[in-house]
TITIZA-910506 format. One record per residue: y, x, z of N, C-alpha, C in turn; residue in one letter. Coordinates in pm, whole numbers. Atoms other than C-alpha are relative to their C-alpha. Layout:
REM TITIZA-910506
+--------+--------+--------+--------+--------+--------+--------+--------+--------+-----+
:    n.y :    n.x :    n.z :   ca.y :   ca.x :   ca.z :    c.y :    c.x :    c.z : res :
+--------+--------+--------+--------+--------+--------+--------+--------+--------+-----+
:      Y :      X :      Z :      Y :      X :      Z :      Y :      X :      Z :   a :
...
+--------+--------+--------+--------+--------+--------+--------+--------+--------+-----+
END
This chain:
REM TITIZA-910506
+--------+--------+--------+--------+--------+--------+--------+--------+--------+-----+
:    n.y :    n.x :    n.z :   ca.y :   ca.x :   ca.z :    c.y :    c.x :    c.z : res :
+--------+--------+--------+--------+--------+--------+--------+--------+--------+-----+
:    -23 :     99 :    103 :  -1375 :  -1250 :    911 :     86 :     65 :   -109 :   x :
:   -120 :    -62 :    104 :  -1232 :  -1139 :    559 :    116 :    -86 :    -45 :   x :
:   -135 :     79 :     98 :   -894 :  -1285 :    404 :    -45 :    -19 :   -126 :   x :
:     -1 :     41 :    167 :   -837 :  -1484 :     83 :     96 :     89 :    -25 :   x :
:   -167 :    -53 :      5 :   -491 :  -1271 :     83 :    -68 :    133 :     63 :   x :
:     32 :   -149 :    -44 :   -542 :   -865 :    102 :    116 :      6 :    111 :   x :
:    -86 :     -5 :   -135 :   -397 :   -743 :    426 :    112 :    126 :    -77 :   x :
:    -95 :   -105 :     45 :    -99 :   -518 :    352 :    -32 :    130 :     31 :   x :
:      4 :   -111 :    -94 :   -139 :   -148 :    356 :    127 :     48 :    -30 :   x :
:   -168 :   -109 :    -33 :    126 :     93 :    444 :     32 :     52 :   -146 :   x :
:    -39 :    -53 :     86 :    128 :    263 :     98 :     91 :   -144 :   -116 :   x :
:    -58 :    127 :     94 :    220 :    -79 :    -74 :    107 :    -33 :     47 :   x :
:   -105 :     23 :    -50 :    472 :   -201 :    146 :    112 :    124 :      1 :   x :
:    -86 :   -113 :    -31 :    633 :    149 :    168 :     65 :     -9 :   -170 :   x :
:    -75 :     20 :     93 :    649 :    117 :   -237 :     87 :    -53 :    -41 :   x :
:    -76 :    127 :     49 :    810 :   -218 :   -247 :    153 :     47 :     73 :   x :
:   -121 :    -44 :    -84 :   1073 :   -120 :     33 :     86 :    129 :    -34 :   x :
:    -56 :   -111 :     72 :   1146 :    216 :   -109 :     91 :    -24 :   -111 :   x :
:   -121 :     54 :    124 :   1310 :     71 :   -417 :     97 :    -44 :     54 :   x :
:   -183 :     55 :    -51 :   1561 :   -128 :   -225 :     39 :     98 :     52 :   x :
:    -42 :    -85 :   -101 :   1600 :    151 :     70 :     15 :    144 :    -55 :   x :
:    -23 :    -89 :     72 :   1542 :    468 :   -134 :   -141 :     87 :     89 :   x :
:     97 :    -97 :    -73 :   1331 :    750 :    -43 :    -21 :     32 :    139 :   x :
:     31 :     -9 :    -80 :   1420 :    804 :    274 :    -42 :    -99 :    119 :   x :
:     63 :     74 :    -39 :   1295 :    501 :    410 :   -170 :     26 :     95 :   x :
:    128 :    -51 :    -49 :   1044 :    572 :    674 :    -89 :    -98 :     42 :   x :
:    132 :     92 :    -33 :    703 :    315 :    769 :   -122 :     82 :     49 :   x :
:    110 :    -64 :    -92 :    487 :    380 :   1047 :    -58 :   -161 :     27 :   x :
:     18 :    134 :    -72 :    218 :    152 :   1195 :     45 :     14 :    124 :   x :
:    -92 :     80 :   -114 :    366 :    -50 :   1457 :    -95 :    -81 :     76 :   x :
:     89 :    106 :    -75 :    278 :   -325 :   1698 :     -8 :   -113 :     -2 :   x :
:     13 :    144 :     56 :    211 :   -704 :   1679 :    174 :    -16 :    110 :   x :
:   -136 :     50 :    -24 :    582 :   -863 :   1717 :    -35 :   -145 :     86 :   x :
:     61 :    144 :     -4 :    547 :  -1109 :   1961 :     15 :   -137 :    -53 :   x :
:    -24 :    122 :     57 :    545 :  -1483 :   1895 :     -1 :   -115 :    103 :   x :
:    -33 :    104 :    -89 :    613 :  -1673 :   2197 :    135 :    -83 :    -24 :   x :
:   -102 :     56 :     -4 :    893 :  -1904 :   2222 :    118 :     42 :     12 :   x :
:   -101 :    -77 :    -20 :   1116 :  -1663 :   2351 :     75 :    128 :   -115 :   x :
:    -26 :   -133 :     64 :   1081 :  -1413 :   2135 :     79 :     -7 :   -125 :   x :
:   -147 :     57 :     48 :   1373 :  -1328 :   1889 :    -74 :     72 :   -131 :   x :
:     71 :    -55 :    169 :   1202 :  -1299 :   1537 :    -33 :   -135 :   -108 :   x :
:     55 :    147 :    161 :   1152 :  -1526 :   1167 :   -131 :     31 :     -5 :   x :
:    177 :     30 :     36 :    851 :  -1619 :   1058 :     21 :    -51 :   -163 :   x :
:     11 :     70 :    158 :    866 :  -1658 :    659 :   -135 :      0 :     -1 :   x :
:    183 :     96 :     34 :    542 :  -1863 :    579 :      9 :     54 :   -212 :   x :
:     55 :    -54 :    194 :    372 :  -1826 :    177 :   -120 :    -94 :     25 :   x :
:    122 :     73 :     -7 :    184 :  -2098 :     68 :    -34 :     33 :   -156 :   x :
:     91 :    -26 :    144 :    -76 :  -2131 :   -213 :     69 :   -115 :    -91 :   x :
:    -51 :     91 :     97 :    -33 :  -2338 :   -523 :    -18 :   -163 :     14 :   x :
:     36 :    119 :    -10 :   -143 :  -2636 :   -383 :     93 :    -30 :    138 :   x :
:    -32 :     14 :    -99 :    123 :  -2565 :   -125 :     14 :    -25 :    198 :   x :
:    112 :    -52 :   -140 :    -62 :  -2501 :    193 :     33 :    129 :     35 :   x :
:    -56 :    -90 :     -4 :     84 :  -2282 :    402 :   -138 :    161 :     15 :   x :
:     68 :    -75 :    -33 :   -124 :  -1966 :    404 :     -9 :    152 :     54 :   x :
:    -39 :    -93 :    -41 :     31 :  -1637 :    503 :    126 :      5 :    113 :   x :
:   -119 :     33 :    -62 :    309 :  -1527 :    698 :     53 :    137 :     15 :   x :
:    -74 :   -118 :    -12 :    570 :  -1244 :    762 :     49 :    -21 :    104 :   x :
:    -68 :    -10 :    -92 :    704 :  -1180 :   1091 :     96 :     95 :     34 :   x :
:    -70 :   -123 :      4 :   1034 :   -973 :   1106 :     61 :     -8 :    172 :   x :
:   -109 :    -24 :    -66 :   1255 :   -858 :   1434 :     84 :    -20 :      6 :   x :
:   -193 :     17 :     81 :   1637 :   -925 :   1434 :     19 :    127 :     12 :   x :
:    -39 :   -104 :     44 :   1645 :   -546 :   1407 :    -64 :      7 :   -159 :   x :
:     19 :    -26 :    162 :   1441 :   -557 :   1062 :    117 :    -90 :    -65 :   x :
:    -90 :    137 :     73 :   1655 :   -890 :    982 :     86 :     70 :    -43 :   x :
:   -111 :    -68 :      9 :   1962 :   -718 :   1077 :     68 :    113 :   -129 :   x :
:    -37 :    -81 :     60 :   1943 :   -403 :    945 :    -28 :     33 :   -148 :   x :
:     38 :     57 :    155 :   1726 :   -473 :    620 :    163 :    -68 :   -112 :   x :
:   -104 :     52 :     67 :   1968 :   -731 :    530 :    147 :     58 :    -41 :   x :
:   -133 :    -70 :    -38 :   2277 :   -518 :    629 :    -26 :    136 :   -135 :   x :
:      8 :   -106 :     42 :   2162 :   -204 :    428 :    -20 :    -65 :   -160 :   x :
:    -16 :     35 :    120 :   2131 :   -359 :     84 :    112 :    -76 :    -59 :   x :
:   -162 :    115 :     28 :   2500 :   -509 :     82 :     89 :    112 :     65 :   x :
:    -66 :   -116 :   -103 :   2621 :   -185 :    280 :     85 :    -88 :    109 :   x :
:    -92 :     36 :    -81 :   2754 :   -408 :    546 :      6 :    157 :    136 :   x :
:     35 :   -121 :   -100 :   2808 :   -146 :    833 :    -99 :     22 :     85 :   x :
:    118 :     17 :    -79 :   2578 :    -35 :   1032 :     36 :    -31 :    180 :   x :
:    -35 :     42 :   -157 :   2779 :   -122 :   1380 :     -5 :   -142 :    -13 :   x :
:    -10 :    121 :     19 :   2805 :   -502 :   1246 :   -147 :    -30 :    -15 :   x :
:    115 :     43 :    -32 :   2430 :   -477 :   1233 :    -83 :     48 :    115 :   x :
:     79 :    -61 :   -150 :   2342 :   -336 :   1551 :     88 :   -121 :    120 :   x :
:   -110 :    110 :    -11 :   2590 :   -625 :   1645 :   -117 :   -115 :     10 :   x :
:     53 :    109 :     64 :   2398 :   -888 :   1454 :   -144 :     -4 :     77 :   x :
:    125 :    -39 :    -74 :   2040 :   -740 :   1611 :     -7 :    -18 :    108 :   x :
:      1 :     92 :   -161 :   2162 :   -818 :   1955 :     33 :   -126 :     28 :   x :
:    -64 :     86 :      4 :   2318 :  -1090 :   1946 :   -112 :   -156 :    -95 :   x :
:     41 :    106 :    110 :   2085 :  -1283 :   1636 :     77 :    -50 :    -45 :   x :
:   -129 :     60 :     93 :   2420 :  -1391 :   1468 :    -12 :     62 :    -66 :   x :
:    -11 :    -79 :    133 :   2363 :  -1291 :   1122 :     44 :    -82 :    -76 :   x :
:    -81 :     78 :     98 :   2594 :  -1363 :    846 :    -98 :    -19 :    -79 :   x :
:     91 :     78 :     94 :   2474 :  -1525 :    555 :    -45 :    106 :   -118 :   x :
:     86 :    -85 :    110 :   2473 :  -1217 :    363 :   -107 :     42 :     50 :   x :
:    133 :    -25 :    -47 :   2191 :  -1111 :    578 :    -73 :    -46 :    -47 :   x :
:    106 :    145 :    -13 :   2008 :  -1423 :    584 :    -36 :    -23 :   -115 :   x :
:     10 :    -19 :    136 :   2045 :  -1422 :    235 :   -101 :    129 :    -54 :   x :
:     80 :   -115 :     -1 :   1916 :  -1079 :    183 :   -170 :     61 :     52 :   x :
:    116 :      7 :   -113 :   1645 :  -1135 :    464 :    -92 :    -71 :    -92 :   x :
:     72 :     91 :     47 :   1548 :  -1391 :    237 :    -90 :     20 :   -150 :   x :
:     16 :    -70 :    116 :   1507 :  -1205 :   -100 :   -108 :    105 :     37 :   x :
:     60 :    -23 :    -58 :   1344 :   -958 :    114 :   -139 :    -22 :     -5 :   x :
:    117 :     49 :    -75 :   1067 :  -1147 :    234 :    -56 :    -73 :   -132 :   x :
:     28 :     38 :    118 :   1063 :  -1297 :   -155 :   -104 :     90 :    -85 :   x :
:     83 :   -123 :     -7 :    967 :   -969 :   -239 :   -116 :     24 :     24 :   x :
:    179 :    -59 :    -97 :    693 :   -874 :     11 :    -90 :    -72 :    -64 :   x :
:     61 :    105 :     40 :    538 :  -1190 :   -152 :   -194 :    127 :   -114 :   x :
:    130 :   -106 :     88 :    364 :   -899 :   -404 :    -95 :     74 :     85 :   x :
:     64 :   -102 :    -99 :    239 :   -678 :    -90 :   -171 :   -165 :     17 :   x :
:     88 :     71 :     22 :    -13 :  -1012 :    -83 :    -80 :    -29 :   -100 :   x :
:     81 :     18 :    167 :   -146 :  -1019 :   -456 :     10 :    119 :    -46 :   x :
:     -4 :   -152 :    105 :   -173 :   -649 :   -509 :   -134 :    -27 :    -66 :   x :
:    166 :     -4 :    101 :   -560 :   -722 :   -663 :    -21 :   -114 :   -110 :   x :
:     -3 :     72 :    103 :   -621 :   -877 :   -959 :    -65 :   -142 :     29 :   x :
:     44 :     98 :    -49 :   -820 :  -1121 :   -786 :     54 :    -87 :    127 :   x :
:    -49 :     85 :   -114 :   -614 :  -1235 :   -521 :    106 :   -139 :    -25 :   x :
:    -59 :    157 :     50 :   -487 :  -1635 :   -519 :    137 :     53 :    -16 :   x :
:   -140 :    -22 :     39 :   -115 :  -1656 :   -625 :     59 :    -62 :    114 :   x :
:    -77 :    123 :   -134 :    141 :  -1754 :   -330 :    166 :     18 :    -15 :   x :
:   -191 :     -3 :     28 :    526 :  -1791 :   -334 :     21 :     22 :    165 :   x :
:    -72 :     41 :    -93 :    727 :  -1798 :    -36 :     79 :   -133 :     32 :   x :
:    -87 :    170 :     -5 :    827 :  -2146 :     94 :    114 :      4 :    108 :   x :
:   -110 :     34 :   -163 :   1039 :  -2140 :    442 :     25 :    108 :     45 :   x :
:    -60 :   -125 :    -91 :   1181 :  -1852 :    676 :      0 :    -91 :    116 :   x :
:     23 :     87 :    -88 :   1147 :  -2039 :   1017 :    111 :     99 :    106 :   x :
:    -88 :    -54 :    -64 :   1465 :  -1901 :   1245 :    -65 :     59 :    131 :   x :
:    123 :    -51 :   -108 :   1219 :  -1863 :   1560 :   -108 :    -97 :      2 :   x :
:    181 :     74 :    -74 :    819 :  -1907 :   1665 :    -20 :   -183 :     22 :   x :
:    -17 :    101 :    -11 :    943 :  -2233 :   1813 :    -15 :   -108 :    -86 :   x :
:    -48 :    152 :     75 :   1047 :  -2440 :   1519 :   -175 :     13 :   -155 :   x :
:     95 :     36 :     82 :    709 :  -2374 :   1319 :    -78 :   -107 :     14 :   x :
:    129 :    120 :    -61 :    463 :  -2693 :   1268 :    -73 :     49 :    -20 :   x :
:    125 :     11 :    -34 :    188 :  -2756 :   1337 :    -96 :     58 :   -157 :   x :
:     67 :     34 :    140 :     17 :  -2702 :    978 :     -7 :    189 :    -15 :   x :
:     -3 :   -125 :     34 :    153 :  -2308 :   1003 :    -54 :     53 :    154 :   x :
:     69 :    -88 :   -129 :     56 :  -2214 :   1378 :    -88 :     84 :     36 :   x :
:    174 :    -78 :    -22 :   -297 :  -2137 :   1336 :     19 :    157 :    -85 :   x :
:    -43 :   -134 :     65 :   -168 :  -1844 :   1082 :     59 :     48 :     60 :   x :
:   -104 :    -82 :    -26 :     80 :  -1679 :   1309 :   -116 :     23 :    151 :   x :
:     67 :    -53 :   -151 :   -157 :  -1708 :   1658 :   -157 :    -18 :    -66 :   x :
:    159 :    -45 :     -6 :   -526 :  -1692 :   1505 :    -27 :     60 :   -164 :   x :
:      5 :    -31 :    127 :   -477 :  -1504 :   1163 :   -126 :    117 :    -23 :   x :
:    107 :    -43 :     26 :   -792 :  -1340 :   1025 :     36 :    164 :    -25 :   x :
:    -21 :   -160 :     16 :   -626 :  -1014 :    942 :    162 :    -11 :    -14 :   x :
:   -172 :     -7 :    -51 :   -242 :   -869 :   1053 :      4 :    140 :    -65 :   x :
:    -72 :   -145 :     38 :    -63 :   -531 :    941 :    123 :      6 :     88 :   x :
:   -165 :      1 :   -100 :    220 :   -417 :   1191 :     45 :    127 :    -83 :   x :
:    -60 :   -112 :     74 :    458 :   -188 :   1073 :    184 :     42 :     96 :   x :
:   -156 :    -46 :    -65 :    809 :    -12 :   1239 :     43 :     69 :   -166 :   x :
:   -105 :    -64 :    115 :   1085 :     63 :    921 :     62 :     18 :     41 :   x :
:   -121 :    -92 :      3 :   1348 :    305 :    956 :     53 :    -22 :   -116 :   x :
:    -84 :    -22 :    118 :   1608 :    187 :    726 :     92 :     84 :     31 :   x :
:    -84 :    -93 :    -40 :   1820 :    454 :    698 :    141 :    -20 :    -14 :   x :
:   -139 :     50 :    -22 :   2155 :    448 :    837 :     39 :    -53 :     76 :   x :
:    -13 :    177 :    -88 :   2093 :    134 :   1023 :   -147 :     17 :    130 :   x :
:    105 :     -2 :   -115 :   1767 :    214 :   1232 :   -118 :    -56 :     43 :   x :
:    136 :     47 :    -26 :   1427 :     60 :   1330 :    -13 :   -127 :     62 :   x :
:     18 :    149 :    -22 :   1294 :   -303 :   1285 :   -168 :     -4 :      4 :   x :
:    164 :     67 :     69 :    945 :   -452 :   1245 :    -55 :   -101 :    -43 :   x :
:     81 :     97 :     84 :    735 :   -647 :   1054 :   -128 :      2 :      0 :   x :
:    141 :     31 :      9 :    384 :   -780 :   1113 :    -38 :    -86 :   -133 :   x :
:     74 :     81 :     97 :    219 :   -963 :    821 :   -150 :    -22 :     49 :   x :
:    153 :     54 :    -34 :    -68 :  -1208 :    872 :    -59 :    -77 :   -135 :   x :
:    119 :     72 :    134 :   -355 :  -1343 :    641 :    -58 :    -33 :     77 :   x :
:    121 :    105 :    -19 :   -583 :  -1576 :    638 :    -78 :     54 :   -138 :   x :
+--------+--------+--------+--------+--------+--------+--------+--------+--------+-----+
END
């Protein structure tokens, strides 16, 4: 099945992330992050203009962490901290959130692709409704990815389309 929303490739996402992180920023593919109940990861949703949710980003609390942590220089022991634990300050969360504002372009790189914003960050799997589910467990096309922010160390991020 094809996507309305291009699937992310590695060279795009590596551009967007490179500007905040710098060159040495490393992106490999990775593996699907799970999404059970348990599992300790956000889910920022992206809906279309008619507000319908239609994409989604799935980070780690090591991407959270250390993402967020490395563009505010918090230290990198307070985010290896934050990554176990999931207690992230607000500059994170904040940051996490800008972040994932961002990526928003890694979805409309073609001139033809619909326009989508970012609406929610969902704290875990759990607290998504019903309306976003079918995008995170039956999405038509995913991208996994492991980032090495440097300094701070290795998170991941899946992105799904519909």
């Amino acid at each position: 099945m094809s996507t309305k929303h291009p699937i992310p490739e590695k060279d795009d996402l590596l551009q967007i992330l490179a500007m905040l992180y710098g060159d040495a920023l490393k992106l490999d593919k990775g593996s699907a992050i799970p999404t059970d109940d348990a599992s300790k990861c956000m889910v920022a949703v992206y809906v279309n203009d008619n507000n319908e949710p239609v994409t989604a980003c799935i980070c780690n609390h090591e991407f959270i962490a250390f993402a967020g942590a490395a563009l505010t220089m918090i230290p990198a022991g307070g985010a290896q901290d934050a990554a176990k634990s999931g207690d992230f300050s607000e500059m994170m969360l904040g940051n996490h959130h800008e972040i994932m504002n961002i990526c928003s372009r890694v979805f409309m790189k073609t001139s033809n692709a619909p326009h989508l914003k970012l609406d929610k960050i969902y704290s875990k799997p759990a607290e998504l409704p019903d309306g976003v589910k079918p995008i995170v467990l039956e999405s038509a096309g995913r991208a996994d990815f492991t980032v090495t922010i440097p300094g701070y160390g290795d998170g991941a991020m899946s992105f799904l389309c519909t």
